[in-house]
N, C-alpha and C positions, 0 to 999 in steps of 0.2 A: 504494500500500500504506500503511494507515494503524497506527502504532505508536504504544503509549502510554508517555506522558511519564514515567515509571519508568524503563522499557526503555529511552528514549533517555536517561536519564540514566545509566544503567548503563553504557552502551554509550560515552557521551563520558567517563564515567569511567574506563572501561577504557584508554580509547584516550589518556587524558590519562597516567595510569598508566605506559603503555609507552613514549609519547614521553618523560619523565622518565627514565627506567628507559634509554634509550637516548642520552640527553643532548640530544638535539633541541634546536634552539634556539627560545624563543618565538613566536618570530615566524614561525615554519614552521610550529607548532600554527595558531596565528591563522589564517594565508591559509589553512590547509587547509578551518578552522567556516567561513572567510568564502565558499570557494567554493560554486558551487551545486551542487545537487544533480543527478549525471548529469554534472559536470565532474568536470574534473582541474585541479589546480595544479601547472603544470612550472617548477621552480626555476629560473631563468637561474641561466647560472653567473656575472655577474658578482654576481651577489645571492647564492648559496651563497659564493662566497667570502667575500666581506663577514660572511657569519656564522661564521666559521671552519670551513667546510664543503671537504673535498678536491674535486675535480675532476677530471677524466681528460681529459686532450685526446684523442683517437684518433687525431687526425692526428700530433701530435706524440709520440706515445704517449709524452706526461709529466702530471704532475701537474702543475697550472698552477699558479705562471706556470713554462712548459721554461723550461728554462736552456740 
């Protein structure tokens, strides 16, 4: 599907807009333009920690790190 470069600028705008808007940290925007197209970016958790990103253990059903 081919879309013109208006549209996708809108469109990264928007989405730049919202990450802001939600605190996102930069470097989650980045990996997400850098994945490709038809991928996903799955955050390791020791990398969302590192960005001051919560965490859920489910086994530990704690927020990492359980105590």
């Amino acid at each position: 599907m081919a879309i013109d470069s208006d549209h996708a600028q809108r469109v990264v705008a928007d989405i730049l807009d919202y990450g802001m808007a939600v605190g996102a940290p930069r470097a989650i925007m980045l990996k997400m333009f850098r994945t490709q197209v038809g991928s996903m970016y799955w955050v390791p958790p020791n990398e969302a920690l590192a960005l001051g990103i919560k965490v859920w253990d489910i086994n530990g059903n704690c927020f990492l790190p359980c105590r």
